[in-house]
ZANU-330140 format. One record per residue (C-alpha): y, z, x; residue number from 1. Coordinates in steps of 0.25 Angstrom, whole numbers, plus 5000, padded with zeros to 4 digits. Example, Ala and Ser with C-alpha at 12.3 -4.5 7.8 and 13.67 -1.06 7.14 Angstrom:
<y = 4982	z = 5031	x = 5049	n = 1>
<y = 4996	z = 5029	x = 5055	n = 2>
end
This chain:
<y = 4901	z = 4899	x = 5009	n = 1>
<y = 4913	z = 4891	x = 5011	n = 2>
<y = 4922	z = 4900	x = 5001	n = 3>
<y = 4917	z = 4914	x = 5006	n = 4>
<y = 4921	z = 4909	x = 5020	n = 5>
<y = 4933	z = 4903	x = 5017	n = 6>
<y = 4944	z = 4907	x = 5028	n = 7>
<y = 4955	z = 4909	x = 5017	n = 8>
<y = 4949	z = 4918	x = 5007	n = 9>
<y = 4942	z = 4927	x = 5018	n = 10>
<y = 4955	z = 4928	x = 5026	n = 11>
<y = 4960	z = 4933	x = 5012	n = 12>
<y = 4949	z = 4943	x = 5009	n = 13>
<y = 4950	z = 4948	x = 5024	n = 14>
<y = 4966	z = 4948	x = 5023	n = 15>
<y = 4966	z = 4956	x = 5009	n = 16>
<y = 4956	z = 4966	x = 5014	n = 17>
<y = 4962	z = 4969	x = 5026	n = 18>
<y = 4974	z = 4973	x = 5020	n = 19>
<y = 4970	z = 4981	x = 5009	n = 20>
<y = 4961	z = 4989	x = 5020	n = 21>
<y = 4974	z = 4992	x = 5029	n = 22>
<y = 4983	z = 4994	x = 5015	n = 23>
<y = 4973	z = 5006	x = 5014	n = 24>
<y = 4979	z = 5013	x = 5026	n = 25>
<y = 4995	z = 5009	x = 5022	n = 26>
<y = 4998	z = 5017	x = 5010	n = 27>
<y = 4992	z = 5029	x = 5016	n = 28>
<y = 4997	z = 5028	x = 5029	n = 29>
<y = 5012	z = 5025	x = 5023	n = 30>
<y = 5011	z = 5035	x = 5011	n = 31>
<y = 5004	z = 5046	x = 5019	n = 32>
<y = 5013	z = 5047	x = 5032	n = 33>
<y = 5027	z = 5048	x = 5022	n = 34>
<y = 5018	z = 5059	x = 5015	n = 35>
<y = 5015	z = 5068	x = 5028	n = 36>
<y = 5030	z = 5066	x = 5032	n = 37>
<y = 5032	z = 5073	x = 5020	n = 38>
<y = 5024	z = 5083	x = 5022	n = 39>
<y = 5027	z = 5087	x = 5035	n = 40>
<y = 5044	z = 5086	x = 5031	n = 41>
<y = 5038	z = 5097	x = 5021	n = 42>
<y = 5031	z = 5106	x = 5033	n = 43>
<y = 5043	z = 5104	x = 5042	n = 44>
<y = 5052	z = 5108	x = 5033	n = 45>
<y = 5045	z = 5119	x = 5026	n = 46>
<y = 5036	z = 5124	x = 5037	n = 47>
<y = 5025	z = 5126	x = 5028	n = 48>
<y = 5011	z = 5125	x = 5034	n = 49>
<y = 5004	z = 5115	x = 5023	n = 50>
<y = 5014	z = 5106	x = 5026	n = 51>
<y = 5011	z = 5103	x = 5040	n = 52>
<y = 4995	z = 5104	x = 5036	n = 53>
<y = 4997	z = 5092	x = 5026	n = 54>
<y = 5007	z = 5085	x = 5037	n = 55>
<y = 4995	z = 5084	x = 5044	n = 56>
<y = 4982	z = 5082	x = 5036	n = 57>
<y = 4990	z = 5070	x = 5029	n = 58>
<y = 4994	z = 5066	x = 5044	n = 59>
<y = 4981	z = 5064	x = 5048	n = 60>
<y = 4977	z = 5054	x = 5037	n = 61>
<y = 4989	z = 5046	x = 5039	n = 62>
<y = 4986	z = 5046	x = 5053	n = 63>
<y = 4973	z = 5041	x = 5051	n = 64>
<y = 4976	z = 5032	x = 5040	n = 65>
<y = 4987	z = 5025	x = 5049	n = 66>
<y = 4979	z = 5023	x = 5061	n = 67>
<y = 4968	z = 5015	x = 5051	n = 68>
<y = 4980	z = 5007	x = 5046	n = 69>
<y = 4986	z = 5002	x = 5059	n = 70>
<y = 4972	z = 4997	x = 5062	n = 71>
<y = 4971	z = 4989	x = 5051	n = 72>
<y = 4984	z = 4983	x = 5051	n = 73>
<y = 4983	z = 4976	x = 5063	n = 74>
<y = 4971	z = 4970	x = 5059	n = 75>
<y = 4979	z = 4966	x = 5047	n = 76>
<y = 4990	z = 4958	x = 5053	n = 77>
<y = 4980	z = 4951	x = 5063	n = 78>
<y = 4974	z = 4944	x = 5050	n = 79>
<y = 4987	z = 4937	x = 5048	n = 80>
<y = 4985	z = 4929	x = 5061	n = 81>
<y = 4971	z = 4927	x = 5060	n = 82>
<y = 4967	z = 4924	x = 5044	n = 83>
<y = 4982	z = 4921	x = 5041	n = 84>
<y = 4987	z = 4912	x = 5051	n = 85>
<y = 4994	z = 4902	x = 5044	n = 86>
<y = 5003	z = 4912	x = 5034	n = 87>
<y = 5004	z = 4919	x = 5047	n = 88>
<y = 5010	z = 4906	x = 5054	n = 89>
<y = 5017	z = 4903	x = 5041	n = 90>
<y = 5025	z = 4916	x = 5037	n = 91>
<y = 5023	z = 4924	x = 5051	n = 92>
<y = 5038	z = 4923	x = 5054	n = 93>
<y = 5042	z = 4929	x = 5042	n = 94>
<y = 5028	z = 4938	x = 5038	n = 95>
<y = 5027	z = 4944	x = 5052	n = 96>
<y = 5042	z = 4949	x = 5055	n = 97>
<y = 5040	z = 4962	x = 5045	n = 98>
<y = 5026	z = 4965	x = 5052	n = 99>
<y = 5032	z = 4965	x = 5065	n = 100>
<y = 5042	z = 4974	x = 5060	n = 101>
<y = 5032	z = 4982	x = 5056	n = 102>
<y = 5024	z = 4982	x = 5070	n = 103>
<y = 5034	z = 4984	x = 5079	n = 104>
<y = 5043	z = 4992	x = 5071	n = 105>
<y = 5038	z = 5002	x = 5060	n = 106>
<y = 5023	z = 5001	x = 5066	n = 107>
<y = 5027	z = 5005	x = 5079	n = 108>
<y = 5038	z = 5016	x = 5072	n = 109>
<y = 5027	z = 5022	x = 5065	n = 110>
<y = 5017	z = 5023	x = 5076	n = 111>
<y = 5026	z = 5031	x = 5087	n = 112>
<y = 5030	z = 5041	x = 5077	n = 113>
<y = 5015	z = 5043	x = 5071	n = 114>
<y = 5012	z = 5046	x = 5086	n = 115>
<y = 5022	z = 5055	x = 5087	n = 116>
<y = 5021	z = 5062	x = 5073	n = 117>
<y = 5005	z = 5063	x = 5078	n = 118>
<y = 5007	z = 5069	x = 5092	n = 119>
<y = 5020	z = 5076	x = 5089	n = 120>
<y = 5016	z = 5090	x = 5083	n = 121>
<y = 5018	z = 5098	x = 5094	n = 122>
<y = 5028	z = 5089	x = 5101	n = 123>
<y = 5039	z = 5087	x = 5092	n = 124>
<y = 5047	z = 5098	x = 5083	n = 125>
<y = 5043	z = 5097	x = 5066	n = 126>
<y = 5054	z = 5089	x = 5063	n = 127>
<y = 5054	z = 5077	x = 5074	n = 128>
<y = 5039	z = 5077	x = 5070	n = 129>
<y = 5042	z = 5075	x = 5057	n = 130>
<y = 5051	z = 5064	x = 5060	n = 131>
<y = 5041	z = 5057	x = 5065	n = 132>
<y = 5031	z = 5057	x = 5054	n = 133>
<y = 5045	z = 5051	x = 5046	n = 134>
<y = 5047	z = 5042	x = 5055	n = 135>
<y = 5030	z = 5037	x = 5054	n = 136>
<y = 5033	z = 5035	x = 5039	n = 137>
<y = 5045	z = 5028	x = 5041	n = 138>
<y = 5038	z = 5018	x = 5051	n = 139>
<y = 5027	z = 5019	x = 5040	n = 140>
<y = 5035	z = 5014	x = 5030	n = 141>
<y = 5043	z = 5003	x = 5040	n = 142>
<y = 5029	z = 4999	x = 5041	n = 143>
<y = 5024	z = 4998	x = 5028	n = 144>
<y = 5039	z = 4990	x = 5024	n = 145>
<y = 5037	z = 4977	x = 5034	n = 146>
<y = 5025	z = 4976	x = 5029	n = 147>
<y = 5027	z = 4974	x = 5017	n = 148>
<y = 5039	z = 4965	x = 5020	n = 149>
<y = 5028	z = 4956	x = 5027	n = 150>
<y = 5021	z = 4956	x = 5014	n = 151>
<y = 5033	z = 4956	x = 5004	n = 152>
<y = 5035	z = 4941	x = 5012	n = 153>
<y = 5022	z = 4937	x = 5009	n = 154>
<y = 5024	z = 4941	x = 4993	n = 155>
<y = 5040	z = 4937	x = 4992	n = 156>
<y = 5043	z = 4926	x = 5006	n = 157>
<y = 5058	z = 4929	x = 5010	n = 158>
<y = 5067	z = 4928	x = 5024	n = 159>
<y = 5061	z = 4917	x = 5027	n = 160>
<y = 5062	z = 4901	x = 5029	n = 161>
<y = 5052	z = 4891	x = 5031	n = 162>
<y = 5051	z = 4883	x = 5043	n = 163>
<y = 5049	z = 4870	x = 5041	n = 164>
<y = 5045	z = 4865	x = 5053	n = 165>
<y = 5036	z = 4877	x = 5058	n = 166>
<y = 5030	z = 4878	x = 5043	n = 167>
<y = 5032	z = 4892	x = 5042	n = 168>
<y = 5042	z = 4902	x = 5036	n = 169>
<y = 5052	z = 4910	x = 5047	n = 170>
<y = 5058	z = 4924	x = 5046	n = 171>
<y = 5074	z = 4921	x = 5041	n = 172>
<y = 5077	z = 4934	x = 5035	n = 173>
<y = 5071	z = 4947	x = 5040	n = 174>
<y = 5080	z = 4954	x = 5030	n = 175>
<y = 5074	z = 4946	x = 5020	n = 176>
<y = 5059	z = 4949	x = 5023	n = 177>
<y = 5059	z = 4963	x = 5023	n = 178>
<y = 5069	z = 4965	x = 5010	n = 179>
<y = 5060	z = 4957	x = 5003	n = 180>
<y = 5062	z = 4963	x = 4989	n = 181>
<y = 5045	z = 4962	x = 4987	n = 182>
<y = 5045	z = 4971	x = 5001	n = 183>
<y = 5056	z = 4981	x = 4994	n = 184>
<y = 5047	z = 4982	x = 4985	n = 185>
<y = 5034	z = 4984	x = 4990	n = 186>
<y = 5037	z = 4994	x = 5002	n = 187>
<y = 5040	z = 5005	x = 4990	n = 188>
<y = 5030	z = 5002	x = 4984	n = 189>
<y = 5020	z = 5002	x = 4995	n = 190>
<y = 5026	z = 5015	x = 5000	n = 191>
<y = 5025	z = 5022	x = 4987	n = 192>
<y = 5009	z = 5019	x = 4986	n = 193>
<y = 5007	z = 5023	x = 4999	n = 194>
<y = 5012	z = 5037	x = 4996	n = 195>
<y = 5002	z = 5036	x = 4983	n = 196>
<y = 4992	z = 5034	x = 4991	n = 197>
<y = 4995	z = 5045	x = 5002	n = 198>
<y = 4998	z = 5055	x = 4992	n = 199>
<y = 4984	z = 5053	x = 4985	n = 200>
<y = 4978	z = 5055	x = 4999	n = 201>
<y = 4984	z = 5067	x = 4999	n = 202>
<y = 4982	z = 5072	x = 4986	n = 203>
<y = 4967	z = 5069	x = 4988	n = 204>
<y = 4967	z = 5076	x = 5001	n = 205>
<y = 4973	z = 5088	x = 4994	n = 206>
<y = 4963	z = 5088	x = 4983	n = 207>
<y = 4953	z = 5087	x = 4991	n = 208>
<y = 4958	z = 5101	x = 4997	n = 209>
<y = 4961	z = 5109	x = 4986	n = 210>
<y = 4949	z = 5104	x = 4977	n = 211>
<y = 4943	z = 5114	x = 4989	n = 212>
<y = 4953	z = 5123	x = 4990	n = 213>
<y = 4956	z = 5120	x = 5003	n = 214>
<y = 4970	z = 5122	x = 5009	n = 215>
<y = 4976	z = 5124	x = 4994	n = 216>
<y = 4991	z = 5126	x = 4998	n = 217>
<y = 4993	z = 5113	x = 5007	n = 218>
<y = 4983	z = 5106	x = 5000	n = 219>
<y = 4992	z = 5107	x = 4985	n = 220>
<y = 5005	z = 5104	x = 4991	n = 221>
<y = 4997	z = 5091	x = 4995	n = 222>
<y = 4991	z = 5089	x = 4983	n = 223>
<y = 5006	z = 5090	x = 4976	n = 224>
<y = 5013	z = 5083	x = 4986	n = 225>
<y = 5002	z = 5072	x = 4986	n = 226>
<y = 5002	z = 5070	x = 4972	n = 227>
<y = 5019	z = 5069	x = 4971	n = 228>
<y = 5019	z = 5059	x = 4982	n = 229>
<y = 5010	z = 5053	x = 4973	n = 230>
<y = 5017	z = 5052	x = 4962	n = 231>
<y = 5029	z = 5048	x = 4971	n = 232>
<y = 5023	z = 5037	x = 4975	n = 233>
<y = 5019	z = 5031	x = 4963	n = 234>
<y = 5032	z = 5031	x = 4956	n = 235>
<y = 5038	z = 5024	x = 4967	n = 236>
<y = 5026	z = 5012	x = 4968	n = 237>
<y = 5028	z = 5012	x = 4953	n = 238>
<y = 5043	z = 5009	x = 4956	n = 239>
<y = 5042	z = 5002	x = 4968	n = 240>
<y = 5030	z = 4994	x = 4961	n = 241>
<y = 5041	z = 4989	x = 4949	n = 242>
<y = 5051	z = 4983	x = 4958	n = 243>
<y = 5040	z = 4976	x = 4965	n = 244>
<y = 5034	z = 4971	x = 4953	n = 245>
<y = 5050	z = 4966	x = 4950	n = 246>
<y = 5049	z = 4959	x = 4964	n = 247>
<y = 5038	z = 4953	x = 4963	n = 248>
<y = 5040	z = 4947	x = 4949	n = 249>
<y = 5052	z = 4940	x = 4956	n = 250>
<y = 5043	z = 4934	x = 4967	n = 251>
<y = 5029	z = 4934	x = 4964	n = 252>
<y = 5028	z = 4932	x = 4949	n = 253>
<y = 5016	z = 4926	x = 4949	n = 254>
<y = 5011	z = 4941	x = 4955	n = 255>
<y = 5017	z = 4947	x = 4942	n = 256>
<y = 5011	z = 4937	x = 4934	n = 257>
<y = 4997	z = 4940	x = 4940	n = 258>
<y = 4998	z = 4955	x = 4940	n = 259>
<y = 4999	z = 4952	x = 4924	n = 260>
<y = 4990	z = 4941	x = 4922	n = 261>
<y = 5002	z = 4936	x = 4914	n = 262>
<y = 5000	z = 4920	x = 4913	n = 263>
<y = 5011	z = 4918	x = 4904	n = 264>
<y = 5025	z = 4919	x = 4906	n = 265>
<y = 5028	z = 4932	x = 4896	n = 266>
<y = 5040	z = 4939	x = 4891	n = 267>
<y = 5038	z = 4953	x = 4887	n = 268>
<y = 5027	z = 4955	x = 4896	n = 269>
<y = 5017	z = 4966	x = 4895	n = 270>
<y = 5008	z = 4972	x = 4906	n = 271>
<y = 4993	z = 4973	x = 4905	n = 272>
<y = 4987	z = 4987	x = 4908	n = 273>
<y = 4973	z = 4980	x = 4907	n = 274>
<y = 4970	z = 4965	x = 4905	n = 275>
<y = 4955	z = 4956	x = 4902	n = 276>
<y = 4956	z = 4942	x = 4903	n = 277>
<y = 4949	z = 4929	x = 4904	n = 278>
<y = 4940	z = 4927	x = 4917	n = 279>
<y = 4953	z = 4917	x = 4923	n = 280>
<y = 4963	z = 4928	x = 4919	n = 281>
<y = 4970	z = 4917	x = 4911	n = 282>
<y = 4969	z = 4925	x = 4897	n = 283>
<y = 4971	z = 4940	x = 4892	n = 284>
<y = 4959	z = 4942	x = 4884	n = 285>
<y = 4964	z = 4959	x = 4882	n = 286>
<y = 4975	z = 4967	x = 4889	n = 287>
<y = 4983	z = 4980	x = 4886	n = 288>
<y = 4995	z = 4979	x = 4889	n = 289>
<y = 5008	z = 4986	x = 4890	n = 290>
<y = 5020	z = 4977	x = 4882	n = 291>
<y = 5030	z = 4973	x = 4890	n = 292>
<y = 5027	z = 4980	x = 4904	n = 293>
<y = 5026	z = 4966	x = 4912	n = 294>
<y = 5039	z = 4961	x = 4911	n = 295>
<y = 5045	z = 4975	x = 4912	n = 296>
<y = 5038	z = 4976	x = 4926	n = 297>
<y = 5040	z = 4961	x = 4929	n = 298>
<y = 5056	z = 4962	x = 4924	n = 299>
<y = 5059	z = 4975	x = 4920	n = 300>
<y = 5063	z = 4970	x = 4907	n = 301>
<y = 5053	z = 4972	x = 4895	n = 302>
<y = 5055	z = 4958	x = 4891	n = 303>
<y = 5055	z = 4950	x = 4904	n = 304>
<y = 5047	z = 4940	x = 4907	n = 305>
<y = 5036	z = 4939	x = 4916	n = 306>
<y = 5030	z = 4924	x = 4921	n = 307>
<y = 5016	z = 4921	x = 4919	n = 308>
<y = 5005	z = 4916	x = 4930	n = 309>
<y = 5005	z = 4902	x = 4922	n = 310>
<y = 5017	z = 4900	x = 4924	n = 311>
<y = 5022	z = 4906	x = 4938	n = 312>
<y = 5009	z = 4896	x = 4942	n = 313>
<y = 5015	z = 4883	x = 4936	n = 314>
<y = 5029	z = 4888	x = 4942	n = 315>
<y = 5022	z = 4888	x = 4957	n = 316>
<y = 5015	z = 4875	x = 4955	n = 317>
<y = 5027	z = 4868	x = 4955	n = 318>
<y = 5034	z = 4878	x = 4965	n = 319>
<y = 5024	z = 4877	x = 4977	n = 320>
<y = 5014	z = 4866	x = 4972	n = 321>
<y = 4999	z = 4864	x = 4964	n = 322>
<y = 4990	z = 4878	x = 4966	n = 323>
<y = 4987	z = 4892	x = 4961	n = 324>
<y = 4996	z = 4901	x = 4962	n = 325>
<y = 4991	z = 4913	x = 4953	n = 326>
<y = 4983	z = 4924	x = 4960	n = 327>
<y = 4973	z = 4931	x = 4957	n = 328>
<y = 4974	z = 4936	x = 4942	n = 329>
<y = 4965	z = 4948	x = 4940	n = 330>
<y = 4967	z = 4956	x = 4954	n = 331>
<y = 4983	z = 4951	x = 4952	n = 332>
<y = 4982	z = 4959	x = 4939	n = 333>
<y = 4974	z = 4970	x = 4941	n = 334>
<y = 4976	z = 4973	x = 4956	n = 335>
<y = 4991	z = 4974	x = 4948	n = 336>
<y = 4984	z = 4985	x = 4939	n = 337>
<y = 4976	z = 4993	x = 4949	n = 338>
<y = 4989	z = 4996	x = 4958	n = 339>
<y = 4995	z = 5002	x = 4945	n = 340>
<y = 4986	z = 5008	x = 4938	n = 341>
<y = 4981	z = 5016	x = 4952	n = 342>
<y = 4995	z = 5021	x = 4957	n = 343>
<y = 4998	z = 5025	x = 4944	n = 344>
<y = 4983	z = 5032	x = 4944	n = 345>
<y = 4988	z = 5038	x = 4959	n = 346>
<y = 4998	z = 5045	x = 4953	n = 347>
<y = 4993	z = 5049	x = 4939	n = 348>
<y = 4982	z = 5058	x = 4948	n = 349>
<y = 4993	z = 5064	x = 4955	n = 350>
<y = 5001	z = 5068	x = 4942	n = 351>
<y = 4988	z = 5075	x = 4936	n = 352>
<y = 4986	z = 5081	x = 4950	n = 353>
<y = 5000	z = 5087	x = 4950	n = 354>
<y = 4998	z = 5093	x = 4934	n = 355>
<y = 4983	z = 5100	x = 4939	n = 356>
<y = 4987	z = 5106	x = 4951	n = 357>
<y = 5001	z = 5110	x = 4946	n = 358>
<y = 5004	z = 5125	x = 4950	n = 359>
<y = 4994	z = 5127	x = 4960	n = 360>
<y = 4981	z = 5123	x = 4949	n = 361>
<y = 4967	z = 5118	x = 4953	n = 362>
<y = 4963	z = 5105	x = 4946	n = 363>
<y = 4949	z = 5103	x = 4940	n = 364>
<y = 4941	z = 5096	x = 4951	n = 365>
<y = 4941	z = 5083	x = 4946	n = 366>
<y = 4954	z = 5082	x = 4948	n = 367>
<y = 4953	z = 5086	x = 4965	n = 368>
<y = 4943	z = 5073	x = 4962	n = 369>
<y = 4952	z = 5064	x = 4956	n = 370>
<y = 4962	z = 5069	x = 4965	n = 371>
<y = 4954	z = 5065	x = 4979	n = 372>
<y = 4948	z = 5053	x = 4974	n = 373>
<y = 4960	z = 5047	x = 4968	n = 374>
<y = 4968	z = 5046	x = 4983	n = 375>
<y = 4963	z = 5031	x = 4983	n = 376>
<y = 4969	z = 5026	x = 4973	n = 377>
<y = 4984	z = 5025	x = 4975	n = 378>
<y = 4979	z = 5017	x = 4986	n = 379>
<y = 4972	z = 5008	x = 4978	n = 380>
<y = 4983	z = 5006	x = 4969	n = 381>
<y = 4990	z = 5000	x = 4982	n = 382>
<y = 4978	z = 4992	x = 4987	n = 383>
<y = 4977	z = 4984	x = 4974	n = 384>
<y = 4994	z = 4984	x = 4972	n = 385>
<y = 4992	z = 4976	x = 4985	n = 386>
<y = 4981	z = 4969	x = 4981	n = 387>
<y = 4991	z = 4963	x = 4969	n = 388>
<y = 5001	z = 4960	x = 4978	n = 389>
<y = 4992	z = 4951	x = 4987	n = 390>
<y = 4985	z = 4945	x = 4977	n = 391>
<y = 4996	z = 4943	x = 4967	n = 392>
<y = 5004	z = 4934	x = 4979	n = 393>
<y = 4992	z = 4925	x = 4981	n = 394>
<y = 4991	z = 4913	x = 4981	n = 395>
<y = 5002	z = 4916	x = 4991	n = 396>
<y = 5001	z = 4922	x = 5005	n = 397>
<y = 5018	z = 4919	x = 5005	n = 398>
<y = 5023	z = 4920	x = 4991	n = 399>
<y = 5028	z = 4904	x = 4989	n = 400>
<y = 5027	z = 4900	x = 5004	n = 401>
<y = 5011	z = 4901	x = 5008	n = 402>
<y = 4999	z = 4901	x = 5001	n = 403>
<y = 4988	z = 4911	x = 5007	n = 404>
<y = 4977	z = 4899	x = 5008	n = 405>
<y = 4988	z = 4894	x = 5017	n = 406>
<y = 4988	z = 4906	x = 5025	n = 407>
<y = 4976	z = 4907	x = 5031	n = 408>
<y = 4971	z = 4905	x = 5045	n = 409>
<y = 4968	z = 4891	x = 5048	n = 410>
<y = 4959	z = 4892	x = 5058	n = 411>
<y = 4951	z = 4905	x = 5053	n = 412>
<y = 4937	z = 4902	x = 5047	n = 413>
<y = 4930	z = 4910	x = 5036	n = 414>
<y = 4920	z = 4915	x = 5043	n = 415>
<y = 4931	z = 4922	x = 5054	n = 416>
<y = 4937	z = 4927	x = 5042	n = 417>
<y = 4925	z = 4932	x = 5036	n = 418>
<y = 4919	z = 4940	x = 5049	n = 419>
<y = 4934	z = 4944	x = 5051	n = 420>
<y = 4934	z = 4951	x = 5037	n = 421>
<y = 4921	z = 4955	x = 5038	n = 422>
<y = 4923	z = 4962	x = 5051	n = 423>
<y = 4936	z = 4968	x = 5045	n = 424>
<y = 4928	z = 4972	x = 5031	n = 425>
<y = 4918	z = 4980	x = 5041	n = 426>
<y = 4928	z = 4986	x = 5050	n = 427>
<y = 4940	z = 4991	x = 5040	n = 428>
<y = 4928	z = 4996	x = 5031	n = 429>
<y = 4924	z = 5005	x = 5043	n = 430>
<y = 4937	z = 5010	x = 5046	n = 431>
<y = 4941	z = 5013	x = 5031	n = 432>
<y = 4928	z = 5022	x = 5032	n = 433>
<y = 4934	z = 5030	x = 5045	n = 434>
<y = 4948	z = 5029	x = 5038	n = 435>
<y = 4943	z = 5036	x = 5025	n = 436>
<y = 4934	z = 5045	x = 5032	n = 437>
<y = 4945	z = 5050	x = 5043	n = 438>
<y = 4956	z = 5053	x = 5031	n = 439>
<y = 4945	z = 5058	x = 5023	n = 440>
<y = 4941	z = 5068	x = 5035	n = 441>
<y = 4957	z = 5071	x = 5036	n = 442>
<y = 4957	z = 5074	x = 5022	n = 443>
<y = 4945	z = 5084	x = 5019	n = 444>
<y = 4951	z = 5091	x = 5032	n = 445>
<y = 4962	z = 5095	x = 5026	n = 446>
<y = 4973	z = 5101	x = 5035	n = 447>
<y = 4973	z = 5108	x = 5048	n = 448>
<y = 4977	z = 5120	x = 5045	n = 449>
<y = 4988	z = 5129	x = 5052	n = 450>
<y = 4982	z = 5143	x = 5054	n = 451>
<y = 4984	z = 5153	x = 5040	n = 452>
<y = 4996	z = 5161	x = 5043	n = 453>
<y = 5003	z = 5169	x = 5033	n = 454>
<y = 5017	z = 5163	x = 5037	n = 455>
<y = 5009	z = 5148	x = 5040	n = 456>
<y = 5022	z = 5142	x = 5035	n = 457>
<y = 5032	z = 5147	x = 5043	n = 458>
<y = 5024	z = 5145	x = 5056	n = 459>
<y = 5034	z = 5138	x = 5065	n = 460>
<y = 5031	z = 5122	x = 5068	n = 461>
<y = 5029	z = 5120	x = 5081	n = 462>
<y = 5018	z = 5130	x = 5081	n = 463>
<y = 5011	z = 5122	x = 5069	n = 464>
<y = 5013	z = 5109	x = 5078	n = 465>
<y = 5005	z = 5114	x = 5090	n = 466>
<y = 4993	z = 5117	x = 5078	n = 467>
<y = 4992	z = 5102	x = 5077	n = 468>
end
């Protein structure tokens, strides 16, 4: 009893699950608001009709989906005063500078110009409307950077200084904390995901439609524009994901180490696509691998050389005293996989989707099937690419300054924790259910759609405005 109530591994649980409940709102929130800019530059500048009907139909889900988010945020920085006192004590100095950027800056940016954007139809000319759907996704993005600054400290501890006699690190370098090379990294990477994922939403959505035949014209040029954007978004987290990889061999090799299994400190290093070993994970029993593909992603040199877990661990020992500093090896190596294998799934459909539709063709219906069902998993691809890199830190909540056993609550009991995560469990499960329901609603909707004239596309704009 002692164990399922103990405060730490619960605060951990409730912690992980938390944010992985409000990282399903982020990418599509991020990815699907730069997406409706897009579009409505296109019906601004074009005038045409089917423009202004996706501006809105994809509005109205980023809406939604934004609202659901800045819910659960909040709850999510509460937790590190409540569960996570002590890092919060340790590291709040340094850790909460970006996030209060991020409130009172690119929050607060964002949310007067989704207020305008929502209530400006009728009020402000096309283009001043249009600037402030930019200027949302601009704020968006801001949004999306100081946080990940927060969480690049956590991974790569920079700007900072220890103060002896307070005990905890204090902010000497903003500069340093938001530049951080892991940050640099894994903004463009988060951003490119999250226009994966909003273009499978919206390819999905146009499925949907034209599997019915159902607004055909608007519904194509989602279907196309969905599935490029796509594609777009894959190459860049394939880019962006590589110089990550480089960054993170330079400061958590132990991560890299993980994310291959590797024990041994090897030269010529190949990659595993698929791996059995022994129950400890000590000991490859069969593999099939790709030669030389580890130390080309680890160095970008064929031959490079990659460090092993044996001896990165023995290399800590002495550097921070007796323990286990290896994580979790299988989720570490396949959580690694996953994220791979499904972007790379994301935009494989959109490729096949592109070549049977090309020239105005209708699919068989499997492939409206595969096309609906499959809007998840670019997202999941991101859910389990965060997964590896929370995972892959531990035993660290700070990368070589605090261990996470060290940063719980000391006052906090397991069984607050547990009512706390079960409340939570109970109340985010409702909310998803409300959430999938209202985008799904949205979706099956489809577009409002301006009356059919035969010169729809040259109506003036300010007579569409007052339609909305």
């Amino acid at each position: 009893m002692g164990e399922i109530l103990d405060p730490l591994l619960l605060s951990r649980w409730q912690f992980g699950l938390t944010t992985l409940y409000h990282f399903l709102f982020i990418p599509l929130t991020i990815g699907m608001v730069l997406l409706v800019a897009i579009l409505q530059t296109a019906w601004v500048r074009t005038g045409k009709l089917k423009y202004l009907h996706l501006t809105r139909l994809f509005g109205k889900i980023f809406l939604i989906n934004f609202a659901m988010g800045v819910v659960t945020g909040i709850v999510q920085e509460f937790q590190f005063g409540m569960n996570w006192s002590d890092y919060s004590r340790f590291v709040g100095d340094v850790f909460g500078a970006p996030l209060a950027m991020e409130g009172l800056l690119a929050f607060f940016f964002e949310a007067t110009f989704i207020g305008l954007w929502i209530f400006g139809w009728d009020k402000l000319s096309p283009k001043l409307h249009l600037a402030t759907i930019w200027a949302t996704a601009v704020g968006s993005v801001l949004s999306a950077y100081f946080i990940l600054a927060a969480n690049a400290f956590m991974q790569n501890p920079v700007g900072f200084e220890i103060n002896e006699a307070k005990g905890r690190a204090e902010l000497v370098d903003i500069g340093a904390v938001l530049t951080n090379p892991v940050a640099v990294w894994q903004f463009p990477h988060t951003i490119f995901a999250s226009i994966m994922f909003a273009a499978a939403v919206m390819v999905a959505t146009a499925a949907y439609h034209l599997s019915r035949k159902r607004h055909e014209d608007t519904m194509r040029t989602a279907l196309k524009f969905g599935s490029f954007a796509s594609i777009f978004g894959f190459a860049g987290s394939a880019l962006s994901g590589d110089q990550l990889g480089l960054v993170m061999v330079q400061t958590q090799p132990m991560k890299m180490a993980a994310a291959e299994a590797l024990y041994k400190t090897t030269e010529n290093a190949s990659f595993s696509i698929f791996s059995l070993g022994t129950p400890d994970g000590a000991h490859e029993i069969f593999s099939i691998r790709i030669p030389y593909l580890l130390s080309f992603l680890s160095t970008h040199t064929f031959t490079g050389e990659v460090e092993g877990i044996n001896d990165l661990q023995a290399q800590y020992v002495q550097d921070y005293g007796p323990g286990d500093y290896t994580p979790i090896i299988w989720i570490t190596y396949w959580s690694f996989r996953w994220m791979i294998a499904l972007g790379g799934l994301g935009a494989l459909i959109s490729v096949v989707g592109l070549w049977l539709t090309r020239k105005g063709k209708d699919p068989k219906p499997w492939a409206w099937k595969v096309a609906i069902w499959s809007a998840p998993v670019p997202l999941v691809a991101a859910l389990v690419g965060w997964i590896f890199t929370e995972m892959g830190r531990q035993p660290w909540i700070v990368f070589g300054l605090m261990k996470t056993e060290d940063g719980v609550s000391p006052n906090v009991t397991g069984l607050t924790v547990a009512i706390s995560l079960v409340a939570f469990t109970l109340v985010y499960g409702a909310l998803a259910v409300v959430e999938f329901k209202l985008i799904k609603k949205a979706a099956i909707t489809g577009p409002d759609e301006w009356e059919h004239h035969d010169d729809a596309d040259n109506v003036d704009h300010s007579k569409l405005a007052t339609v909305y």
